[in-house]
C-alpha positions as CSV (number, residue, x, y, z in Angstrom):
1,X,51.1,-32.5,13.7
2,X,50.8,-36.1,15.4
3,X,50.6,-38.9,12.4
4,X,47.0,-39.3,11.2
5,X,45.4,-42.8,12.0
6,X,42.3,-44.7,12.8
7,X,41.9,-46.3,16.4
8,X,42.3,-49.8,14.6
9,X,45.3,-49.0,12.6
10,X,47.1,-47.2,15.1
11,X,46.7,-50.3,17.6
12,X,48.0,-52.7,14.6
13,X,51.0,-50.7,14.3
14,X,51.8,-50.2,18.1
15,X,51.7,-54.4,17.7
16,X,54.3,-54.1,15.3
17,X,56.8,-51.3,16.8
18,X,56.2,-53.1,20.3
19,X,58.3,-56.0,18.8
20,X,61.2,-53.8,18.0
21,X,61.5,-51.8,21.9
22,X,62.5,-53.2,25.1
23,X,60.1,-55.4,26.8
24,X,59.9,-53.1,29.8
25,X,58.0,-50.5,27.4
26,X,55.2,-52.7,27.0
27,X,54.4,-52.4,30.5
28,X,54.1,-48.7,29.3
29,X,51.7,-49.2,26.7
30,X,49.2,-51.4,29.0
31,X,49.2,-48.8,31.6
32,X,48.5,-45.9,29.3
33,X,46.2,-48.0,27.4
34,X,44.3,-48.1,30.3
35,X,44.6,-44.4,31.4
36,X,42.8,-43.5,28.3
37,X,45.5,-42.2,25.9
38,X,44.6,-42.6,22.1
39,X,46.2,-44.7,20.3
40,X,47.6,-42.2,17.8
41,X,48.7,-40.8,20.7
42,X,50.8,-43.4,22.2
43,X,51.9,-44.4,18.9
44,X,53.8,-41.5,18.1
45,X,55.5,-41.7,22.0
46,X,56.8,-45.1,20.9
47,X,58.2,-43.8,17.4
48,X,59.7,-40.9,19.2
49,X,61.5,-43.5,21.9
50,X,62.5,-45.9,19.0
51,X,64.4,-43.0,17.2
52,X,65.7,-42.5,20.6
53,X,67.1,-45.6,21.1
54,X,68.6,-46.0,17.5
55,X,70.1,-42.6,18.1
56,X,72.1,-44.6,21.3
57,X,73.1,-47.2,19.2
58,X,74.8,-45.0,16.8
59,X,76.6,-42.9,19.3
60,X,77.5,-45.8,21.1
61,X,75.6,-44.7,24.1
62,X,74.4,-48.0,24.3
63,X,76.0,-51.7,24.3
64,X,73.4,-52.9,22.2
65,X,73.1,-53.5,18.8
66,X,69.5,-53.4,18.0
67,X,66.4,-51.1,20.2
68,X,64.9,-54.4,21.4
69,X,67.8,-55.2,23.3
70,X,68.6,-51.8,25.4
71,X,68.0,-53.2,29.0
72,X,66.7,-51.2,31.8
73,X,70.4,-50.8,33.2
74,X,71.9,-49.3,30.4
75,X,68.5,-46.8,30.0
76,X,69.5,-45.7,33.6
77,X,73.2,-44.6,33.0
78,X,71.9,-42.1,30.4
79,X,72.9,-38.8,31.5
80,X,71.1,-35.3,31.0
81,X,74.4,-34.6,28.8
82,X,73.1,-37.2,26.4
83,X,70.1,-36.5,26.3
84,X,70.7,-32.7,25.5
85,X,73.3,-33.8,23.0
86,X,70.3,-36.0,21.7
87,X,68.3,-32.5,21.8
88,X,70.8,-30.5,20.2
89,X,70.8,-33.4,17.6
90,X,67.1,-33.1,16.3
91,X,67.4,-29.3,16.3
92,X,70.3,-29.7,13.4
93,X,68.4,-32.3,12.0
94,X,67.0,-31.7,7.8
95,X,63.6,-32.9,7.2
96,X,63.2,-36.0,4.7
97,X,62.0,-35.1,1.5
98,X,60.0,-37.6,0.5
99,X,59.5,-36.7,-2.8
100,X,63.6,-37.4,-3.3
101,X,64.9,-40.6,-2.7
102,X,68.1,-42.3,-3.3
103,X,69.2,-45.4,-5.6
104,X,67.5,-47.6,-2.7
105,X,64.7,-45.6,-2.6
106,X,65.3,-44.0,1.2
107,X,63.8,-40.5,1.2
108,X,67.0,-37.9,0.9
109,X,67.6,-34.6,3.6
110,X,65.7,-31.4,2.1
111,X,67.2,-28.1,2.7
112,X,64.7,-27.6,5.5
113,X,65.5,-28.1,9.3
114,X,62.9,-29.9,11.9
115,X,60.4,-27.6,12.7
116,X,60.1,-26.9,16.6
117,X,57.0,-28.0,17.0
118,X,57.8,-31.5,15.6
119,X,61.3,-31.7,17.7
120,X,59.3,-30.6,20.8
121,X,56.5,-33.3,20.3
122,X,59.8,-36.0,20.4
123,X,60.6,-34.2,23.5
124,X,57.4,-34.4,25.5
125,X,57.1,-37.9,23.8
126,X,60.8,-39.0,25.8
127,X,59.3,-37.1,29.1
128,X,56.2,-39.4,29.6
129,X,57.7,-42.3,28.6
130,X,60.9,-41.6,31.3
131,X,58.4,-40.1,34.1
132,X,56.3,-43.2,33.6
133,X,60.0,-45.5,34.1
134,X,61.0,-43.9,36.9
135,X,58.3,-43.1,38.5
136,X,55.3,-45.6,38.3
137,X,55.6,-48.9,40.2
138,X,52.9,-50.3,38.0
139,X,54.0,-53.0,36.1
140,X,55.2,-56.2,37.4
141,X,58.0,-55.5,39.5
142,X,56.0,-53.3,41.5
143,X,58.5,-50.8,41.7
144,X,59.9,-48.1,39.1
145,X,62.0,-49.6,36.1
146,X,64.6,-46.5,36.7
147,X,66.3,-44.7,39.7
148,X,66.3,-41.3,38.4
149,X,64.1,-39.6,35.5
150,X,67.3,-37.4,33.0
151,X,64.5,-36.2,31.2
152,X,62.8,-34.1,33.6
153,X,65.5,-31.5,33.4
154,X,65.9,-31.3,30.0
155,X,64.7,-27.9,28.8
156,X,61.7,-27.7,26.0
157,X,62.3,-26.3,22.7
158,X,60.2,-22.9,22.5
159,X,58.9,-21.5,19.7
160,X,60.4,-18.3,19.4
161,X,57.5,-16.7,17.7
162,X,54.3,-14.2,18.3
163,X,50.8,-15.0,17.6
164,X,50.5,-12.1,15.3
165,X,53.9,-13.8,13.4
166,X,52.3,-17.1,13.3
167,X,49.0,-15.4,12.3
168,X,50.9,-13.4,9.4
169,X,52.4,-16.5,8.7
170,X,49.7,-18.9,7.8
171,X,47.1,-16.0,6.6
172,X,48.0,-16.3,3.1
173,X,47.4,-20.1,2.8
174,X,43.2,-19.6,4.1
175,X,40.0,-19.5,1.7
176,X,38.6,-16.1,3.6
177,X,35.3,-14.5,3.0
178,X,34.0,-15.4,-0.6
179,X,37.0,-17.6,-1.4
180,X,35.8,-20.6,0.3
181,X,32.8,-20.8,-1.8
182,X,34.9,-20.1,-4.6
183,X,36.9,-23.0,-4.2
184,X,34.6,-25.4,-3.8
185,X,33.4,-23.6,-7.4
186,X,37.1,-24.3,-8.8
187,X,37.2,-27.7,-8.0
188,X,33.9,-28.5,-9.8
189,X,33.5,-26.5,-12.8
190,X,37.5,-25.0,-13.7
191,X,40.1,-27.7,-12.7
192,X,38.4,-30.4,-14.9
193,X,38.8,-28.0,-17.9
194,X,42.6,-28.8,-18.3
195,X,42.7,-32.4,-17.3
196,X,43.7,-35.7,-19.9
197,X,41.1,-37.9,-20.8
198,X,42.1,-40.5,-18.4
199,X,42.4,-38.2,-15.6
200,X,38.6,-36.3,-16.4
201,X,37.6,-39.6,-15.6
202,X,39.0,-39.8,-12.1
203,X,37.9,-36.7,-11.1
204,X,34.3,-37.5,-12.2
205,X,34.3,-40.5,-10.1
206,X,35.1,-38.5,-7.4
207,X,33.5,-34.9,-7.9
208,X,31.0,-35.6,-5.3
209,X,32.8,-37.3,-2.4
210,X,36.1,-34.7,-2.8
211,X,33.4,-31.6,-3.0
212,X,31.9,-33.3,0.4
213,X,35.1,-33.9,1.7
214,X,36.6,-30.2,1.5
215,X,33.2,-28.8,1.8
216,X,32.8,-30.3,5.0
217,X,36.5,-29.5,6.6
218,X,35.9,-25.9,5.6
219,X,32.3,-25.8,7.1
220,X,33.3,-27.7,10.5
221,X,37.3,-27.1,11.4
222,X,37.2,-30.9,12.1
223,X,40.7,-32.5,12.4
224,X,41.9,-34.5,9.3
225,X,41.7,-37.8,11.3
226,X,38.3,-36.6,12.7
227,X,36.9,-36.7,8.7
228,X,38.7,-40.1,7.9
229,X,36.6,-41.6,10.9
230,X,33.3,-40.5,10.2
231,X,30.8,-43.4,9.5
232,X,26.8,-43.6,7.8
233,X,25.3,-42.8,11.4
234,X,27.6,-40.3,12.3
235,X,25.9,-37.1,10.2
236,X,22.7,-36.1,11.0
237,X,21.4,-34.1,7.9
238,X,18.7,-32.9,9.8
239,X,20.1,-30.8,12.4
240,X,23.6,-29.9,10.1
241,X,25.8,-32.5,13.1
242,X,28.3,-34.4,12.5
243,X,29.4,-36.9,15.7
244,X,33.1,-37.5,16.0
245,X,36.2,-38.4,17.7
246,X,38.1,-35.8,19.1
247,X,41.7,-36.4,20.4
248,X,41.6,-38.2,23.8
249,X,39.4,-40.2,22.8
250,X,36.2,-38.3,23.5
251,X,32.9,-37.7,21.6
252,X,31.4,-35.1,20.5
253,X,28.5,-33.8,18.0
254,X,30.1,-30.5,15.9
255,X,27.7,-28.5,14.1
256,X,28.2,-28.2,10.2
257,X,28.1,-24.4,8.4
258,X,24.7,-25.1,6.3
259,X,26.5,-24.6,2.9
260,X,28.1,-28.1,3.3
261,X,25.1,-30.2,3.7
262,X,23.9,-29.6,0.3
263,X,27.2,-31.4,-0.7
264,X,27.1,-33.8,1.5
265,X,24.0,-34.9,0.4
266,X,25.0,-35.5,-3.2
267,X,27.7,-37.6,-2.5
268,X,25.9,-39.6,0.3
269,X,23.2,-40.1,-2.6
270,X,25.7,-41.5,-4.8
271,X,28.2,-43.6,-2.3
272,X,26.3,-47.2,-3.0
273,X,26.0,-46.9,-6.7
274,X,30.0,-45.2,-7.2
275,X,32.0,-47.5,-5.0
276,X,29.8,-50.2,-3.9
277,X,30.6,-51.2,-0.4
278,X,29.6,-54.1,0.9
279,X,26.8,-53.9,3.8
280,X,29.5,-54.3,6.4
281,X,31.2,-51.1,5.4
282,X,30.4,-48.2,8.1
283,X,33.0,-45.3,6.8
284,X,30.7,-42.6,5.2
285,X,33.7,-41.8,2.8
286,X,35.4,-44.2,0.6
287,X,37.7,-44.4,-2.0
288,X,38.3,-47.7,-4.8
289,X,41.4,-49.7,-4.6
290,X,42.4,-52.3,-7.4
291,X,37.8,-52.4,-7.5
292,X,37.8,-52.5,-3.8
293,X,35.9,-50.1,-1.5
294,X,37.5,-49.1,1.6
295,X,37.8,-46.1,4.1
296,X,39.8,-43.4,2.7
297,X,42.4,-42.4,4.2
298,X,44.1,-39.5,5.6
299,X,47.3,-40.0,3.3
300,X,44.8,-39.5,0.1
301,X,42.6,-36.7,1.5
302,X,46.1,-34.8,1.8
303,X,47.0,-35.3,-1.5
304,X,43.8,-34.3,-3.0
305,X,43.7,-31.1,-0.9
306,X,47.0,-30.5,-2.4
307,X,46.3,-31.2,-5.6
308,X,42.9,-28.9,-6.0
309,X,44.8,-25.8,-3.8
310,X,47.5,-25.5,-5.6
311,X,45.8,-25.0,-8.7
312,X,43.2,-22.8,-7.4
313,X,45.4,-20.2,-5.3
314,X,48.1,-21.8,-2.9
315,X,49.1,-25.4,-1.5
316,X,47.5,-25.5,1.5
317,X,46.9,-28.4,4.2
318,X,43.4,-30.0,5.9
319,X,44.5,-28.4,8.6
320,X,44.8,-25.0,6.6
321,X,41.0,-25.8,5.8
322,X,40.4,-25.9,9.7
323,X,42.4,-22.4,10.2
324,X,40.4,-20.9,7.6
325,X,37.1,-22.2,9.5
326,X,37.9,-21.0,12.8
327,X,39.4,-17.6,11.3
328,X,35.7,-17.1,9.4
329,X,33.9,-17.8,12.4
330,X,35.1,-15.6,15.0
331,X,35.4,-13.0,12.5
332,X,31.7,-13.5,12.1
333,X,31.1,-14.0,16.2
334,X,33.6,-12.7,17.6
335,X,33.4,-15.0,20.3
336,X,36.6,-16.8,21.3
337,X,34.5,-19.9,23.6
338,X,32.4,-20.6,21.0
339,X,35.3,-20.8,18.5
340,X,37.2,-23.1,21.0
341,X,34.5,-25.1,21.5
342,X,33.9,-25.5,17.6
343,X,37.9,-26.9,17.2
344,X,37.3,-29.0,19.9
345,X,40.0,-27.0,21.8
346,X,39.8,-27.7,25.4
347,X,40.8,-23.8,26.4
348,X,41.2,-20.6,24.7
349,X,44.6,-20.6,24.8
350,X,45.3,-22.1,21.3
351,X,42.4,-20.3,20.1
352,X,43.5,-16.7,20.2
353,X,45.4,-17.4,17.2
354,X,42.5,-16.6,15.2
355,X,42.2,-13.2,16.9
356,X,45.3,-12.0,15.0
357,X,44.5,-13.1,11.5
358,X,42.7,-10.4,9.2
359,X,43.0,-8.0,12.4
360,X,41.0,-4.9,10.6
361,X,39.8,-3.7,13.5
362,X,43.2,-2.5,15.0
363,X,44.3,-1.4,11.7
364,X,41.8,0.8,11.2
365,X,42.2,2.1,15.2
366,X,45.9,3.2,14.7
367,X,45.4,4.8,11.3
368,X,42.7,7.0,12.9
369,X,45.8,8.3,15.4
């Protein structure tokens, strides 16, 4: 999944990274600014490059010592040999555990590989970013930076996997039928039973907005960075809509399950009075840092998700909150548009995921051969 940020923070970091890449990639960023991409978006394309470019400087690809200094010259004398050794690099690569870290504090290897999607997302990243080179002539040259584009033959990584495997796979880690209810149940009246003094009064503070928060993710599929940038005039309680964000930039109103607004409700009545905002604040939900009130942010929403889920059946992710959405309701419609259009997917093509999971149906056909 693509890093989880507001429009404003991603910008503020693209500042930053922009200092450290070659100045011919800001004449990417302006142009794909303009054509619309998000900035999460073309953040993570610049991370992806910048790992690129360190990875040259290691292997000597380069002449260069540091990213900001890999000119345009030495970016066209990379062959499709390096870049499919630069390939075949990420796919033996070990995730960082974060959790580990060494006497420095620099997050050690885990026993666990790069996933494919992740490697392929630094792949696609490389691809628009060296189409755009050699291709474009706008920027201020007028012509393309590059002669030739090595990345266009480089082959994608493919995830060598079914939909009923990946369905199997995640099917475990959803709140199905009378579960989600259930969990929303757990968090408020069983996980407080076992808690420290000092940690009982955290998770009063916070009952009512984390209840909103996973309430809402399980009654709406919306994207983790979707809740984060919800504001006051975004939910209309009357009509169970919530109006948000959706990747690319573009708007649109999602309909809430009804079971969430009651939830909603009680934490909306209590936002002032709990974390007192000050009248400039739009973000409907907020967290307290060092007596401050501010957005919250993806980061802690993970955490608390993981936190209450573990205890209650299995650790599971927001965006296991959304999978378990989408499974329930075309289980319940059977409709694979309206699911689509529920996730905000722009085709049923990722959609017929949710057409494997819980498959009774063609269970119950073969054992009646």
């Amino acid at each position: 999944m693509w890093t989880i940020l507001l429009h404003d923070e991603a910008i503020i970091k693209i500042d930053k990274l922009k200092a450290q890449l070659p100045a011919y990639i800001s004449e990417f960023i302006t142009v794909k600014t303009a054509d619309e991409y998000s900035p999460a978006t073309l953040l993570e394309y610049l991370k992806n490059f910048h790992q690129f470019c360190q990875w040259l400087i290691n292997q000597k690809k380069v002449s260069a010592s540091i990213t900001a200094d890999i000119s345009v010259g030495e970016l066209d004398k990379i062959t499709l040999r390096d870049a499919t050794e630069y390939k075949s690099y990420l796919l033996s690569r070990h995730k960082m555990n974060t959790k580990r870290v060494d006497q420095n504090g620099q997050a050690l290897p885990s026993d666990e590989l790069l996933a494919k999607p992740t490697i392929q997302r630094h792949i696609t990243a490389l691809k628009v970013i060296f189409k755009y080179l050699a291709k474009s002539a706008n920027n201020h040259q007028n012509k393309p930076f590059l002669s030739h584009n090595i990345m266009e033959d480089l082959s994608n990584v493919t995830q060598r996997q079914t939909l009923q495997a990946r369905a199997d796979a995640i099917e475990d880690k959803l709140f199905l039928g009378d579960e989600s209810q259930a969990y929303l149940d757990f968090i408020e009246n069983i996980y407080p039973q076992n808690l420290t003094p000092r940690a009982l009064l955290f998770h009063k503070r916070d009952l009512e907005r984390n209840l909103a928060l996973n309430a809402l993710m399980l009654a709406s599929g919306l994207r983790l960075s979707e809740v984060v940038g919800i504001n006051l005039d975004d939910l209309d309680f009357e009509n169970n809509r919530v109006s948000v964000l959706r990747k690319g930039s573009k708007k649109d109103s999602v309909r809430i399950a009804a079971f969430a607004m009651e939830y909603l409700d009680r934490y909306r009545q209590i936002r002032d009075s709990r974390y007192h905002p000050d009248k400039y604040e739009k973000a409907f939900f907020l967290t307290l840092t060092k007596g401050h009130s501010q957005r919250i942010t993806g980061s802690a929403i993970e955490k608390m998700v993981a936190k209450y889920s573990k205890e209650f059946k299995v650790r599971v992710t927001p965006h296991k909150l959304r999978h378990t959405l989408a499974t329930r309701l075309y289980q319940e419609t059977n409709n694979l548009v309206l699911t689509a259009q529920q996730l905000g997917h722009s085709s049923t093509t990722t959609t017929t995921l949710y057409t494997h999971i819980n498959n009774d149906a063609a269970s119950d056909a073969l054992n009646r051969l």
